[in-house]
N, C-alpha and C positions, 0 to 999 in steps of 0.2 A: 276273747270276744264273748262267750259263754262261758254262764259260770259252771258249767258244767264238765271246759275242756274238750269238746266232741271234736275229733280230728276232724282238719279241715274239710275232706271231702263231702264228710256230713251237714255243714252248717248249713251249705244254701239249700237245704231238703228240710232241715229243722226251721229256719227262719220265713221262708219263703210267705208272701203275705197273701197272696191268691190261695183259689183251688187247686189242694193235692192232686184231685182226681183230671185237673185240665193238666197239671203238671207232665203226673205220669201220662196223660195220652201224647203226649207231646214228645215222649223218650223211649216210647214203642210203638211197634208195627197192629198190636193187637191188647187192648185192655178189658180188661174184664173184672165182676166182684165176685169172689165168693163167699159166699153167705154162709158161717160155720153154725150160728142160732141166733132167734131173736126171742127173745121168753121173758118172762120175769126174773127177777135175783136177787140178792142183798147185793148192794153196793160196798168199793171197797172204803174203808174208814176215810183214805185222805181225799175221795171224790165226797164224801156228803158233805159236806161243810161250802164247796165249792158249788153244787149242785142248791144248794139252799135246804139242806135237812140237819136240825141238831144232831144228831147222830145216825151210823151205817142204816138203814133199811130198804124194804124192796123197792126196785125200779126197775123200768123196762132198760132190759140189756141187749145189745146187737151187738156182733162179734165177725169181722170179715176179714179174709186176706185179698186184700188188692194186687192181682197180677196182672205183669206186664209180657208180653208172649209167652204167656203159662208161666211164668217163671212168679214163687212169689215175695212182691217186695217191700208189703209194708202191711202189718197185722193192726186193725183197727179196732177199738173196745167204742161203744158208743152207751152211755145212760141215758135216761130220761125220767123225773120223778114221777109216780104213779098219780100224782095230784095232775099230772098234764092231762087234758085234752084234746081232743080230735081237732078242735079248735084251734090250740096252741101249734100242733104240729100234725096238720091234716095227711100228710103222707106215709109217715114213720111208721105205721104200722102193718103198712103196704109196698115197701120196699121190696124185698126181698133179692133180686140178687142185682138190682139197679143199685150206683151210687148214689149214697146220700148229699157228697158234694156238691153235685148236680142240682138238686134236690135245693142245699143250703145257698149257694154262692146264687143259682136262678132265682132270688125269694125275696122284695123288697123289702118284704118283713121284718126278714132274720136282720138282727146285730151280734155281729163277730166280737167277743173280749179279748183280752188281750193271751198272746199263747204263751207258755210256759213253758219251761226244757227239764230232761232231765235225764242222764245213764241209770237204768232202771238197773238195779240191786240184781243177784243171782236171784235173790228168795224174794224178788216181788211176785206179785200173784200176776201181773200181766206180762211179767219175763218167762214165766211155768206155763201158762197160755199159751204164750207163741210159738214157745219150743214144742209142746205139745202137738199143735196145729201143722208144726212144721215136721212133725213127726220124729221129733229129735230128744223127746221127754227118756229120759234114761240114760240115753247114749253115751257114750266117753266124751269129753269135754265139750257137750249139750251148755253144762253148767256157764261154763266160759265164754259163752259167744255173749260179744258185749252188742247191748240193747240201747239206742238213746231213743227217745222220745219227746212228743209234744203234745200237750193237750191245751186247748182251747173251748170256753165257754158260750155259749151261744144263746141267743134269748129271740124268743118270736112270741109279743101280745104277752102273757103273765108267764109263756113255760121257759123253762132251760133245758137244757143239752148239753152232757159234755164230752165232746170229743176228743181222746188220746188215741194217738196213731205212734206205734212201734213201728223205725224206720228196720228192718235186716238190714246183715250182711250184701245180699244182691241186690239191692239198691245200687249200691258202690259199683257193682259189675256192669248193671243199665249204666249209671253216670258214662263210662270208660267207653262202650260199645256206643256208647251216642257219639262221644268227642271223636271217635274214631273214624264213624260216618260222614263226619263233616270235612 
């Protein structure tokens, strides 16, 4: 189904065409964002091309873990080119521990592109991220915890946005403790 192979438990979390963020409210009792930084940064090489820049430079970066009863299940990287404005995306710079889902899918504005998949590499810079985040940066077989992913473009008026969300491992544990519920 993907060319990426992502066992099956993951696809309908990678494919899903709605909001992540109604997703997840939907498969727990308590949701919540946490906001790890929103700053400037260089972007990574295979986001600028995508994001509309000939090559990597700064962009505003947001970086969240979305949990589901504290538990967390999906490490978010969000750009924005430094050429946007307040205009293009009047809330983004005032998030902070609100989801931006919320934010995009509420917006007649925003246009959704198409999403992308992919098992993120040991040595990507958003697999070092996560682990990190998830406080796993070092650990014995940190390296090995396999990552898939999805990132989608999004355009509101002249700006873009791109959002890649690293699904975890407990993702898969939500799925199982939902089916169970039922």
């Amino acid at each position: 189904m993907l060319a990426l192979n992502a066992p099956a438990a993951f696809r309908p979390w990678l494919t899903a065409a709605g909001s992540l963020t109604a997703r997840l409210k939907a498969h727990s009792a308590q949701f919540r964002v946490q906001c790890l930084h929103q700053r400037t940064a260089r972007c990574l090489s295979d986001e600028a091309a995508a994001i509309g820049m000939h090559r990597p430079g700064r962009v505003w970066e947001r970086e969240v873990l979305l949990r589901c009863d504290n538990t967390p299940v999906v490490f978010a990287h969000t750009v924005v080119p430094m050429s946007a404005t307040a205009e293009d995306w009047p809330l983004f710079s005032a998030l902070g521990e609100r989801s931006l889902g919320t934010t995009l899918f509420g917006d007649p504005l925003v246009r959704r592109g198409v999403l992308e998949f992919a098992r993120l590499r040991e040595g990507h810079p958003l697999a070092q991220r996560a682990r990190k985040a998830l406080g796993l940066e070092g650990l014995d077989g940190a390296d090995e915890l396999l990552l898939y992913a999805r990132r989608c473009l999004y355009r509101r008026r002249r700006g873009t946005l791109l959002v890649t969300e690293v699904f975890l491992p407990s993702v898969l544990e939500l799925i199982s403790t939902n089916k169970s519920k039922q």
